[in-house]
SEDREN-78993 format. One line per 8 residues: for each residue x, z, y of N, C-alpha, C. Coordinates in steps of 0.05 Angstrom, whole numbers, always signed. Atoms other than C-alpha are relative to their C-alpha. Last residue first. Example, Ala and Ser with C-alpha at 12.3 -4.5 7.8 and 13.67 -1.06 7.14 Angstrom:
<nodes>
-16,-1,-24,+273,+143,-21,-15,+14,+22; +18,+0,-24,+246,+156,-90,+18,+0,+24
</nodes>
This chain:
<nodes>
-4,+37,-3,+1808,+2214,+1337,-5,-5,+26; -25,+6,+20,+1824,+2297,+1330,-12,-39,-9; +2,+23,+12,+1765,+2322,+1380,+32,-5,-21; -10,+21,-12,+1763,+2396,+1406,+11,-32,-27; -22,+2,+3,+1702,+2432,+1371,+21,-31,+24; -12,-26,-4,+1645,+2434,+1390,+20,+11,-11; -15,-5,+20,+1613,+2358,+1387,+4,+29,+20; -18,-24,-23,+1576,+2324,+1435,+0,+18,-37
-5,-8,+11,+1551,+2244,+1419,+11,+37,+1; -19,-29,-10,+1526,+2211,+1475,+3,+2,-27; +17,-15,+21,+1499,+2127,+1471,+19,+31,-3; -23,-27,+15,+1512,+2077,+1510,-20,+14,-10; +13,-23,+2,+1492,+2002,+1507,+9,+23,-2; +0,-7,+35,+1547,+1952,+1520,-34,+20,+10; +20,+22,+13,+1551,+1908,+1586,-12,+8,-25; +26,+2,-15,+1570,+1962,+1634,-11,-25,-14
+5,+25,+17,+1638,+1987,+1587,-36,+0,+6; -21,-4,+26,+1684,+2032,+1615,-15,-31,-9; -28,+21,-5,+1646,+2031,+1684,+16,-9,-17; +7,+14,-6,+1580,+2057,+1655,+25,-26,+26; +14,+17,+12,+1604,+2100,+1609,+1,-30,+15; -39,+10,+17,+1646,+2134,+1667,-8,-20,-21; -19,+19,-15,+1578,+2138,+1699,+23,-8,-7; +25,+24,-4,+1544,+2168,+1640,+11,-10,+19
-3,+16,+25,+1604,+2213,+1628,-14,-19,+4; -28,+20,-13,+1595,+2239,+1703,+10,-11,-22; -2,+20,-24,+1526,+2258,+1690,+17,-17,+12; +12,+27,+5,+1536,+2289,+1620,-10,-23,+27; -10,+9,+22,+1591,+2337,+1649,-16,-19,-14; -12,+19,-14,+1537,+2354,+1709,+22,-12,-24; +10,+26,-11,+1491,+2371,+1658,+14,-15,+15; -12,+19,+20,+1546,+2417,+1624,-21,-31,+8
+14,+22,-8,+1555,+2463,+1682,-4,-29,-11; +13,-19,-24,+1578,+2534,+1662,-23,-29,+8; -12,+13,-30,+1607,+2490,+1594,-19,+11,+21; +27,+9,-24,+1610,+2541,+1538,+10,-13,+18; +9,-18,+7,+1680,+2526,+1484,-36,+1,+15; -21,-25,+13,+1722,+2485,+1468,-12,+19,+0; -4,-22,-19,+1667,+2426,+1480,+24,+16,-18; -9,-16,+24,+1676,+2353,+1453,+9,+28,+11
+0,-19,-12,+1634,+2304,+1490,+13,+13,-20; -3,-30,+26,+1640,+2242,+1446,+6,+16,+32; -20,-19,-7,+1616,+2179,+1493,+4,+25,-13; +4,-26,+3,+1595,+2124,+1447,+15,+21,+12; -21,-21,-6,+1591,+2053,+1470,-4,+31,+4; +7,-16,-1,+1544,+1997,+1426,+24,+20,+4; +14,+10,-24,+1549,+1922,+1428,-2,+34,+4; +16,+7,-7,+1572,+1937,+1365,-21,-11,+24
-3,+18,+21,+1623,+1984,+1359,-26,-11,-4; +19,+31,+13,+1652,+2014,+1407,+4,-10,-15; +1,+15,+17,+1677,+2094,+1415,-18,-28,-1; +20,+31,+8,+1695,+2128,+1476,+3,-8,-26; -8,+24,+20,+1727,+2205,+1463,-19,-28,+10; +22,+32,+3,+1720,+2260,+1512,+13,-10,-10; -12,+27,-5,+1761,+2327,+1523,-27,-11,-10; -1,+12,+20,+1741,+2406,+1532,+14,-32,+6
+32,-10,+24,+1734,+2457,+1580,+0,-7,-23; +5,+4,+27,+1795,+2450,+1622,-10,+9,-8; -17,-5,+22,+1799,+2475,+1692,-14,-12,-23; -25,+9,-15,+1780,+2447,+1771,+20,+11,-31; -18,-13,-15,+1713,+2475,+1767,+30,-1,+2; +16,-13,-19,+1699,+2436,+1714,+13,+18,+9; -2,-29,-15,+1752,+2394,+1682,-26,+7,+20; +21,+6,-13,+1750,+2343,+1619,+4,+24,+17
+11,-27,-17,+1812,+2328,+1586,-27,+3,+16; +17,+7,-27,+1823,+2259,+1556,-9,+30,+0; +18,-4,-15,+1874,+2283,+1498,-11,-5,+27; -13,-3,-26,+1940,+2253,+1471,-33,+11,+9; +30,+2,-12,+1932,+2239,+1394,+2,+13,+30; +2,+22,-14,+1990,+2233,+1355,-20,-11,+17; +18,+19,+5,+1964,+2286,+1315,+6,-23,+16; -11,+18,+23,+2032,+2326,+1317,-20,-10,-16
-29,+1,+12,+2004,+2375,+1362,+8,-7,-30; -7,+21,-2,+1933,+2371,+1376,+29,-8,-6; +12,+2,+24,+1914,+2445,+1365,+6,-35,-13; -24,-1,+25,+1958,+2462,+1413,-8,-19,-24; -15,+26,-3,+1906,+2431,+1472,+26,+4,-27; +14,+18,+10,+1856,+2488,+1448,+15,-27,-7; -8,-18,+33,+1915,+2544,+1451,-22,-31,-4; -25,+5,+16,+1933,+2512,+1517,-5,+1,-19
-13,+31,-2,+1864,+2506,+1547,+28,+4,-14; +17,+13,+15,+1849,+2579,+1528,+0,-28,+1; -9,-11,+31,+1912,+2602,+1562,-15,-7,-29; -9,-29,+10,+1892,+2565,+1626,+6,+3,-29; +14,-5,+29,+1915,+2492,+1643,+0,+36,-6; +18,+19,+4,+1916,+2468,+1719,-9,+4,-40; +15,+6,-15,+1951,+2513,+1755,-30,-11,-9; +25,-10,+0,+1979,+2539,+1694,-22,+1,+20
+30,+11,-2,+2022,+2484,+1690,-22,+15,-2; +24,-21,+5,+2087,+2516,+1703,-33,-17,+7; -5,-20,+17,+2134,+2461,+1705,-10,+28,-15; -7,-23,-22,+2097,+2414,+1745,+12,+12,-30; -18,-6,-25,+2078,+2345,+1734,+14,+26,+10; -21,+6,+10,+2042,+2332,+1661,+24,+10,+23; -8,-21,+18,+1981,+2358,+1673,+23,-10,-13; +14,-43,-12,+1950,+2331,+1741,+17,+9,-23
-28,-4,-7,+2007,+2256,+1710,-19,+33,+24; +6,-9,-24,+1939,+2233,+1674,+24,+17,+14; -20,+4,-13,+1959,+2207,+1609,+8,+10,+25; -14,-17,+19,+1893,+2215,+1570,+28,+0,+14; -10,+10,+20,+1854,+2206,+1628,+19,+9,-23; -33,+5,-3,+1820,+2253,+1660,+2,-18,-21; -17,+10,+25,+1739,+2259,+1665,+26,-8,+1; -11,+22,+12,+1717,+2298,+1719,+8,-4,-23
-8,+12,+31,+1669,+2349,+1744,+9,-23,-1; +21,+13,+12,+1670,+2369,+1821,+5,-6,-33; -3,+20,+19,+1708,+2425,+1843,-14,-15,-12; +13,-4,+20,+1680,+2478,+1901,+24,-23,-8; +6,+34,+3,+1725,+2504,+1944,-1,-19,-15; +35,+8,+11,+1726,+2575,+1929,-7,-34,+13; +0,+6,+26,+1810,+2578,+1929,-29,-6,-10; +9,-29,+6,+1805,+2554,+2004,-6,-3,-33
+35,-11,+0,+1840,+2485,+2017,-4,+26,-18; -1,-4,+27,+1916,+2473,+2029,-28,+10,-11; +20,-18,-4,+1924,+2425,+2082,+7,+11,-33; +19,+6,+15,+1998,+2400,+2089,-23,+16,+5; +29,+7,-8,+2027,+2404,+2153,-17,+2,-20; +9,-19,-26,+2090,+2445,+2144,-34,-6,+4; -15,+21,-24,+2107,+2403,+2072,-16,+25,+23; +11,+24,+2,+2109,+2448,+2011,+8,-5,+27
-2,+11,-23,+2152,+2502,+1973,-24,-27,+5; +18,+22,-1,+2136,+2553,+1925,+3,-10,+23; -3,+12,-30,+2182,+2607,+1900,-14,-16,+3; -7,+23,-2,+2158,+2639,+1830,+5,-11,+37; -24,+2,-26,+2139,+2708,+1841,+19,-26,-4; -18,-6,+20,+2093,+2706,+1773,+25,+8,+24; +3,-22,+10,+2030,+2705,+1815,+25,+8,-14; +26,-2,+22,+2055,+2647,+1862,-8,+27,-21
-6,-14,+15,+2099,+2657,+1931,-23,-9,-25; +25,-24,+11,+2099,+2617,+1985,+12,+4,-25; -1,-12,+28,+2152,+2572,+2030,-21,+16,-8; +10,-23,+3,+2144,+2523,+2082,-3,+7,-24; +32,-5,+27,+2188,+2467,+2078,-9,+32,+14; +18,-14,-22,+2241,+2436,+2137,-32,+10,-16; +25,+16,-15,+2286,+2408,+2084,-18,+18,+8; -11,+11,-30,+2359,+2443,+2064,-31,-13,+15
-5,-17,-22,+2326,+2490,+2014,+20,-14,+19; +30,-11,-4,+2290,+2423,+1978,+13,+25,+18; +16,+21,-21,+2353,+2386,+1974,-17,+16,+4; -12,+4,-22,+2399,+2444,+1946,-17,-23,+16; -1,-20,-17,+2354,+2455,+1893,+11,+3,+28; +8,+10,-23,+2352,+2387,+1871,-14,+30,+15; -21,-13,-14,+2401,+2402,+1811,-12,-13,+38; -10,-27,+7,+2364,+2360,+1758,+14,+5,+39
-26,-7,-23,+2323,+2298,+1769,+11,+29,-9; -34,-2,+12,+2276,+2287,+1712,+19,-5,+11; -28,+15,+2,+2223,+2263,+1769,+14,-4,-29; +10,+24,-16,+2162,+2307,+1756,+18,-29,-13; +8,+7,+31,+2201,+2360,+1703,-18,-16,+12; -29,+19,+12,+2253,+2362,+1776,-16,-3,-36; -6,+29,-2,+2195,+2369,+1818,+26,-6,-15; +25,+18,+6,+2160,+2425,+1783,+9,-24,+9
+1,+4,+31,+2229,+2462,+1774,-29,-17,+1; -21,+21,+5,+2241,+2467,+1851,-6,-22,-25; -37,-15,+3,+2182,+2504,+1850,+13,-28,+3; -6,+3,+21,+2108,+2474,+1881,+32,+4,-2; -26,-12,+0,+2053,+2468,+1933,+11,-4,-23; -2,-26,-12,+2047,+2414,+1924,-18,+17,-6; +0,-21,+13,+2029,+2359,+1879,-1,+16,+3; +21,+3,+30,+2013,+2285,+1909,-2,+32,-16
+24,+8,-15,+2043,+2300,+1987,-18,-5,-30; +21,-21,-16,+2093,+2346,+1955,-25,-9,+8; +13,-17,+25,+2121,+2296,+1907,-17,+16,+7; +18,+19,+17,+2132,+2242,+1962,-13,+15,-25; +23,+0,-19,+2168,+2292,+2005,-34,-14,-14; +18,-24,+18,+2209,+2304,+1939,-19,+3,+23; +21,+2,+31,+2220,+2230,+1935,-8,+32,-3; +23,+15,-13,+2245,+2228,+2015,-16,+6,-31
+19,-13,-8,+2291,+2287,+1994,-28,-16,+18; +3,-30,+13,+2330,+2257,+1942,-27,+8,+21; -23,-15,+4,+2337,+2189,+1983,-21,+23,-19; +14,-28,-8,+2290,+2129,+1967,+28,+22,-4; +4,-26,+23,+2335,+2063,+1957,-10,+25,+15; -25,-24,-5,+2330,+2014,+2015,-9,+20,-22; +13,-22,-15,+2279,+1953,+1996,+21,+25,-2; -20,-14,+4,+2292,+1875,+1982,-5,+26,+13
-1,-15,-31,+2239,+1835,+1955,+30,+18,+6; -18,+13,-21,+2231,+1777,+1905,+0,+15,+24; +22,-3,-36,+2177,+1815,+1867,+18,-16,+13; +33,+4,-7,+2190,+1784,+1798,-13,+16,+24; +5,+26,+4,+2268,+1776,+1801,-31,-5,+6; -7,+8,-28,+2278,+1839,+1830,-4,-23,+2; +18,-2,-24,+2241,+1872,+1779,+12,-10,+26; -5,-22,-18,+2270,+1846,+1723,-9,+3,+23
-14,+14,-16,+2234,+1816,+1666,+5,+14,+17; -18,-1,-21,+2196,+1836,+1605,+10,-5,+17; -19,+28,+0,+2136,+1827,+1555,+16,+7,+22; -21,-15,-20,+2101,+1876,+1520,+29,-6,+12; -35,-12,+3,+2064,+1826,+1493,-4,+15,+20; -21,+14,+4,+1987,+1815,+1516,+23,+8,-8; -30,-7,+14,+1924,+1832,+1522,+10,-16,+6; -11,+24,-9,+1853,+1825,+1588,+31,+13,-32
+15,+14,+18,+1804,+1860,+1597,+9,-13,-8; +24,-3,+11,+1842,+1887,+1651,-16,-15,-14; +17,+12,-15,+1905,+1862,+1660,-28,+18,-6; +10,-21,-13,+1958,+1912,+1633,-17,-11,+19; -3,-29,+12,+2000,+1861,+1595,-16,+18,+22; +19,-12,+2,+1984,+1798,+1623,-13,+27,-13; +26,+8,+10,+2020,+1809,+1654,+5,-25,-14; +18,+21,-19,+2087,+1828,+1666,-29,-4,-22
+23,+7,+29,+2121,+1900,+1640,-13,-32,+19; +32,-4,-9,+2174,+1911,+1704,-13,-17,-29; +17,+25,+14,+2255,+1916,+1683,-41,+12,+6; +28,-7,+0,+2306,+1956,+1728,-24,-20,-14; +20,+19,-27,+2367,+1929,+1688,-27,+12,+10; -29,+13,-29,+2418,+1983,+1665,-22,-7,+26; -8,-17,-25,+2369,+2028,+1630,+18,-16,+15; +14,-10,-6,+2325,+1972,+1592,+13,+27,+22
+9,+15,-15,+2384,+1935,+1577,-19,+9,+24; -15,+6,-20,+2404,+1981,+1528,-4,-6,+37; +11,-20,-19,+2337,+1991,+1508,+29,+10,+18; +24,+4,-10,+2353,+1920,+1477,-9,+25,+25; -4,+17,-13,+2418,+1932,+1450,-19,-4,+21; -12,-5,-10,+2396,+1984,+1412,+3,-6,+29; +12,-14,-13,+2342,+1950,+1387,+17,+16,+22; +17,+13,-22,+2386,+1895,+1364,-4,+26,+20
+28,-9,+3,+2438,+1952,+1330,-18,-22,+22; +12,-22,-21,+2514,+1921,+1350,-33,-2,-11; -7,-16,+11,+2560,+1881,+1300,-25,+23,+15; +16,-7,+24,+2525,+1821,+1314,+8,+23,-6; -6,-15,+11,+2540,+1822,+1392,-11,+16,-26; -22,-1,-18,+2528,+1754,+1426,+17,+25,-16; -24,+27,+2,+2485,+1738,+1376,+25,-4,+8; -16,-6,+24,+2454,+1805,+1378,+19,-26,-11
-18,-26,-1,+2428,+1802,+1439,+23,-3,-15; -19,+20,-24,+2375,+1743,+1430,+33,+15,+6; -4,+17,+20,+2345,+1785,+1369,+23,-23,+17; -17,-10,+27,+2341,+1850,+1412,+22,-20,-11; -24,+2,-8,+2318,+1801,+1468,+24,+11,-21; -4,+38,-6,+2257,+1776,+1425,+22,+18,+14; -3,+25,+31,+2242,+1845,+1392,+18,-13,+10; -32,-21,+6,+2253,+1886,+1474,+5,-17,-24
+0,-23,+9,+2192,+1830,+1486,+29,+17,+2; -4,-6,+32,+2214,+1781,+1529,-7,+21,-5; +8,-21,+0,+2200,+1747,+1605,-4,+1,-29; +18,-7,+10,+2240,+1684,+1610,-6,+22,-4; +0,+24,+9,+2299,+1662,+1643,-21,-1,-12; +5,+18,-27,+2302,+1723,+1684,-8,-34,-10; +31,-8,-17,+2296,+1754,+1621,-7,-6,+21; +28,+4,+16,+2354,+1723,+1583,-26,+9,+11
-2,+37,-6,+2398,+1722,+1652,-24,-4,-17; +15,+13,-22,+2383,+1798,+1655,+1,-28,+8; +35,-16,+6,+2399,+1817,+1585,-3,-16,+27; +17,+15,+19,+2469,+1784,+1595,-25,-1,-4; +10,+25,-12,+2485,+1810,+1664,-10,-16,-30; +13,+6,-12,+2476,+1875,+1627,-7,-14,+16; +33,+0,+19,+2498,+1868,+1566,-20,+4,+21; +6,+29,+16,+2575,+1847,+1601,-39,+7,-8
+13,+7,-16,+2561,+1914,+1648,+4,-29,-14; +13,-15,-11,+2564,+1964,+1588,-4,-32,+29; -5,+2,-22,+2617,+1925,+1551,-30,+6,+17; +13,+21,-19,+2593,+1934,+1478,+1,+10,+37; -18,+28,-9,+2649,+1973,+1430,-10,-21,+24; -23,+2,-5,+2597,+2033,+1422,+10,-32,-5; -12,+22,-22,+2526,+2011,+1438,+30,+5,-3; -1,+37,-3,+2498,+2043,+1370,+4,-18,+22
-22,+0,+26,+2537,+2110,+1390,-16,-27,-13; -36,-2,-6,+2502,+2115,+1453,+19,-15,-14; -21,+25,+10,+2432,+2094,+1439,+27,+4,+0; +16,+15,+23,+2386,+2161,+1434,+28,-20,-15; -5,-20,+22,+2436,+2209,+1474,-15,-7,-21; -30,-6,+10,+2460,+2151,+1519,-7,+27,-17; -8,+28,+23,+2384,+2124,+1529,+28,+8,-9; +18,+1,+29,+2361,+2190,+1556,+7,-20,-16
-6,-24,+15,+2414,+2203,+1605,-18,+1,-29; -23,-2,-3,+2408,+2130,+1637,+5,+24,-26; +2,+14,+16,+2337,+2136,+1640,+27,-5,-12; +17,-12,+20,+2347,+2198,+1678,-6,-27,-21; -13,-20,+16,+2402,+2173,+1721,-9,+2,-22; -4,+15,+18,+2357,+2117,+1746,+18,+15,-17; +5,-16,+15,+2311,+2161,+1784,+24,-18,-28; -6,-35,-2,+2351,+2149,+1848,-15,+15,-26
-31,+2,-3,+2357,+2071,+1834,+8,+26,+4; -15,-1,+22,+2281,+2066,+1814,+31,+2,-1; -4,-19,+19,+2250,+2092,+1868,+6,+0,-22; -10,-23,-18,+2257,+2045,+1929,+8,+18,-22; -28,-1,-13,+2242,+1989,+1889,+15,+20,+15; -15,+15,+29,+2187,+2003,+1846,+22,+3,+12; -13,-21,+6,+2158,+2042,+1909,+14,-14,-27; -19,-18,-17,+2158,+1980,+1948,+17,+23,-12
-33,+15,+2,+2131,+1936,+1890,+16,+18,+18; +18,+22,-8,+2064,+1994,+1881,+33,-22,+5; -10,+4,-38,+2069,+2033,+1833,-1,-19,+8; +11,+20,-24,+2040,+2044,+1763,+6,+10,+21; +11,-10,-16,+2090,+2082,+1713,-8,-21,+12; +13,+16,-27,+2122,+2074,+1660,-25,+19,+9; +28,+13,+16,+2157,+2135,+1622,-8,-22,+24; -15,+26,+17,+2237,+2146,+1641,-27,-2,-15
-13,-5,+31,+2225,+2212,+1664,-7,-14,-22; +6,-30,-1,+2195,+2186,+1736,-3,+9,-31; -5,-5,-22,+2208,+2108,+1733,+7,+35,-8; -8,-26,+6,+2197,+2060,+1676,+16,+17,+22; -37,-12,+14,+2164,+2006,+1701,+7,+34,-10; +1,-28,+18,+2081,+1982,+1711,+35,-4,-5; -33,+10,+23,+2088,+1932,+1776,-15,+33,-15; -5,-28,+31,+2029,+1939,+1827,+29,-15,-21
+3,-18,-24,+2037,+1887,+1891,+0,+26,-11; -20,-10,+0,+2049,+1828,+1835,+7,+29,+26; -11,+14,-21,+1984,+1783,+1847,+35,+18,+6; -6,+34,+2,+1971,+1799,+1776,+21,-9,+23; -17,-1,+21,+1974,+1880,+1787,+17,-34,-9; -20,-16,-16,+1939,+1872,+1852,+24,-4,-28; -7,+27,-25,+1882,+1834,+1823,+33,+7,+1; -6,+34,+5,+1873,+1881,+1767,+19,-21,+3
-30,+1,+14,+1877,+1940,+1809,+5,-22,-10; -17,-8,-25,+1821,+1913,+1849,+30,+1,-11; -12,+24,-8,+1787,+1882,+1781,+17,+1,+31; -24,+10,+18,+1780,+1949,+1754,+15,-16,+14; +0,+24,+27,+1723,+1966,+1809,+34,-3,-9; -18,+13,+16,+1726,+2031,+1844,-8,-21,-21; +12,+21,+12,+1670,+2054,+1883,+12,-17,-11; +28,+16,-5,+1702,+2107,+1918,-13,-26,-11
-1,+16,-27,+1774,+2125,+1887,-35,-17,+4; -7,-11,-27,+1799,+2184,+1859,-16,-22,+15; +12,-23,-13,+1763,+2182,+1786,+4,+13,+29; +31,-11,-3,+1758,+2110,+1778,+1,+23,+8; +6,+16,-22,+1838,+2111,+1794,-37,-1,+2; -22,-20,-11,+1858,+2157,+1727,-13,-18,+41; +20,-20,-7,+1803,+2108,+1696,+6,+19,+25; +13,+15,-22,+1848,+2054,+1709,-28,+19,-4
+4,-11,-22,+1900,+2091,+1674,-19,-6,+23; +25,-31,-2,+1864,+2086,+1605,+11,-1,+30; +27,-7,-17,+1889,+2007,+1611,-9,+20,+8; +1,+13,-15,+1958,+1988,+1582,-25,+0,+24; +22,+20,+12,+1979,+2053,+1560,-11,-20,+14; -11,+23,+24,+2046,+2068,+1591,-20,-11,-21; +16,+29,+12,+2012,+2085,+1652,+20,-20,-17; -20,+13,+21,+2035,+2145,+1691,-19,-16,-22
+23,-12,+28,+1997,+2142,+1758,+19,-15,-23; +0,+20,+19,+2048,+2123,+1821,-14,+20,-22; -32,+11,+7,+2072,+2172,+1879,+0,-21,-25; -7,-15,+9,+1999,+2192,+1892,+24,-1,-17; +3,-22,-17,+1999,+2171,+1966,-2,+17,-36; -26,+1,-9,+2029,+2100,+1933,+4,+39,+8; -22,-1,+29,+1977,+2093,+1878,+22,+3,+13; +4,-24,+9,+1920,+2108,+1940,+20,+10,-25
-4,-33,-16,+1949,+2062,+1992,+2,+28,-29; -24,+9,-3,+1946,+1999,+1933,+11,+33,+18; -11,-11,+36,+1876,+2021,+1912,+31,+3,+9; -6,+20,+15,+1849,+2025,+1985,+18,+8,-21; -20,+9,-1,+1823,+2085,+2019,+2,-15,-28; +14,+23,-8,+1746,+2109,+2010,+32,-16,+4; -11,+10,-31,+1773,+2168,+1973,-10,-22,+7; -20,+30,+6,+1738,+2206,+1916,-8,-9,+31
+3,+21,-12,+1737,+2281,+1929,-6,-34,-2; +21,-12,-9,+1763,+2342,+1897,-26,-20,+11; +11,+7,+24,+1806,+2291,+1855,-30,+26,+12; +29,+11,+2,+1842,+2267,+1899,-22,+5,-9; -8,+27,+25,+1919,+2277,+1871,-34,-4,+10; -16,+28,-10,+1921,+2320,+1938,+0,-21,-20; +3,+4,-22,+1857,+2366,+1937,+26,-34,+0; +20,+22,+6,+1865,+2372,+1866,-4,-12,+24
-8,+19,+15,+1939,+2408,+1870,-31,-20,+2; -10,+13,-20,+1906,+2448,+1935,+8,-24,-19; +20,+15,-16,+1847,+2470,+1892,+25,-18,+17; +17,+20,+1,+1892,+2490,+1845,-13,-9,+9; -20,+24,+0,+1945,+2525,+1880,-18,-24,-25; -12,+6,-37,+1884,+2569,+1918,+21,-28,-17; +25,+12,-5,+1856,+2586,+1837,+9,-20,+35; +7,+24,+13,+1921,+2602,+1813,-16,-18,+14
+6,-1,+30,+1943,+2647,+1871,-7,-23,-14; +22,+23,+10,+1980,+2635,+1929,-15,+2,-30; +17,+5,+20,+2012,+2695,+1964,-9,-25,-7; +22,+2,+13,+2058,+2691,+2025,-10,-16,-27; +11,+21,+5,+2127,+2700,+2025,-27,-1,-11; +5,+12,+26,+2155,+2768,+2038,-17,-25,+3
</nodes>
């Protein structure tokens, strides 16, 4: 029989590899590649998601990187953007491209009937090579060619054919802008071999492991990658439910009493979005708290001791003046450390303001 892993053992190992036991002295660029890319369709919270893995993290690293074109934010791993780095842009968008694909033909389908599928998409990509566009502005550009056809349509059309990268100044730090477009081959000028099936679930293991079939295919939105994972040289385990659990031969998997430090997550943070069974990382009292948010349009910053959900955080400025909301669910075992690592998070969020706590008991709803 396949050895045991319990919760506590496949959480420490999940924190161990997204970083988070730890922060890393490795470079920003290394560390967004080793965790297959941080999802980041807001233009900034993920640069917390990076404060919390990485040693003395300044903004202006990613920043840089993002400008100088070495980061790209695209739509990748179930068709949400994502920060990666140009390599993985290119390697990994042509094997997840199905899934964008599958999602735009059960939204747009039937407003793209009569439009020639690869006519809209050398179209779209001349207009955006020609200039970087909102989805609006090509919509509107689109539709000239084909008035009978939905802009928008048209638009996210485009969006699954052509691989397209967000450009800055969109996701500069400190920094707005449109959500402005262009394709990614055009704005890295590189050329890179498509990632196979089982190079991307090597790439999932080294950020998530252990982990089912089913955690890398609600990762990805890949289907039917069962057969890749029992052809590859994995070691297998078992979780409390008898779930199968595969990872890489070498990985480390650290002892389930190894301690966890307190963090603040972003609201986006791809620890609780990646696996199919998330009870690694959310217990039963975290779910029923995190329910409570449903159909508030409101995405929660999580806060974890010992390696589980307690509660979330809120920033608020106004004034020269930045308010961290503590917002417990319930007792925190270690709530000084929780105001210690707020006050540093504070103090990278926003080091010119004054701060100021707030702590609440209940979970937050702004």
């Amino acid at each position: 029989m396949d050895p045991l892993l319990s919760r506590r053992a496949l959480n420490r190992a999940t924190l161990d590899r997204q970083l988070l036991l730890r922060r890393t002295d490795l470079p920003v660029l290394d560390v967004v590649e080793r965790l297959g890319g941080l999802q980041a369709q807001t233009p900034h919270t993920w640069y917390t998601g990076l404060w919390n893995r990485v040693a003395g993290f300044q903004a202006k690293a990613a920043s840089d990187l993002l400008a100088s074109r070495a980061l790209v934010r695209i739509a990748l791993q179930r068709s949400t953007i994502h920060l990666v780095s140009a390599r993985d842009c290119l390697a990994m968008r042509p094997l997840v491209q199905i899934v964008t694909e599958r999602m735009t033909r059960s939204t747009f389908g039937k407003r793209l009937r009569g439009v020639d599928l690869d006519e809209l998409a050398t179209a779209g990509r001349a207009l955006l090579e020609a200039r970087p566009m909102t989805f609006a502005q090509l919509g509107k550009a689109l539709a000239e060619r084909w008035p009978d056809n939905d802009p928008h349509a048209l638009g996210q059309g485009v969006r699954w054919l052509v691989p397209l990268v967000q450009v800055p100044p969109r996701g500069l730090w400190g920094q707005a802008g449109p959500v402005a477009h262009t394709s990614a081959e055009s704005w890295l000028g590189l050329s890179v071999p498509p990632m196979t099936a089982a190079e991307l679930v090597v790439r999932y293991l080294t950020a998530f492991g252990p982990a089912s079939v089913m955690d890398v295919q609600t990762w990805s939105g890949l289907t039917r990658l069962g057969e890749v994972v029992e052809s590859m040289d994995l070691v297998r385990f078992r979780d409390a439910s008898g779930r199968t659990l595969y990872d890489l031969p070498d990985a480390i998997r650290p002892g389930e009493d190894t301690p966890a430090p307190v963090r603040l997550m972003y609201d986006f943070d791809n620890l609780f979005l990646s696996h199919a069974d998330r009870s690694r990382v959310i217990t039963e009292a975290a779910a029923t708290a995190l329910g409570g948010f449903m159909g508030t349009n409101v995405v929660p910053r999580i806060i974890l001791v010992d390696g589980f959900p307690v509660g979330d955080w809120t920033v608020r400025r106004a004034k020269g003046i930045s308010t961290l909301g503590i917002h417990r669910w319930g007792p925190i075992s270690d709530f000084d450390a929780v105001i210690e690592e707020g006050t540093r998070l504070l103090e990278f969020l926003a080091p010119e303001d004054q701060h100021d706590l707030a702590i609440f008991d209940n979970p937050s709803r702004t």
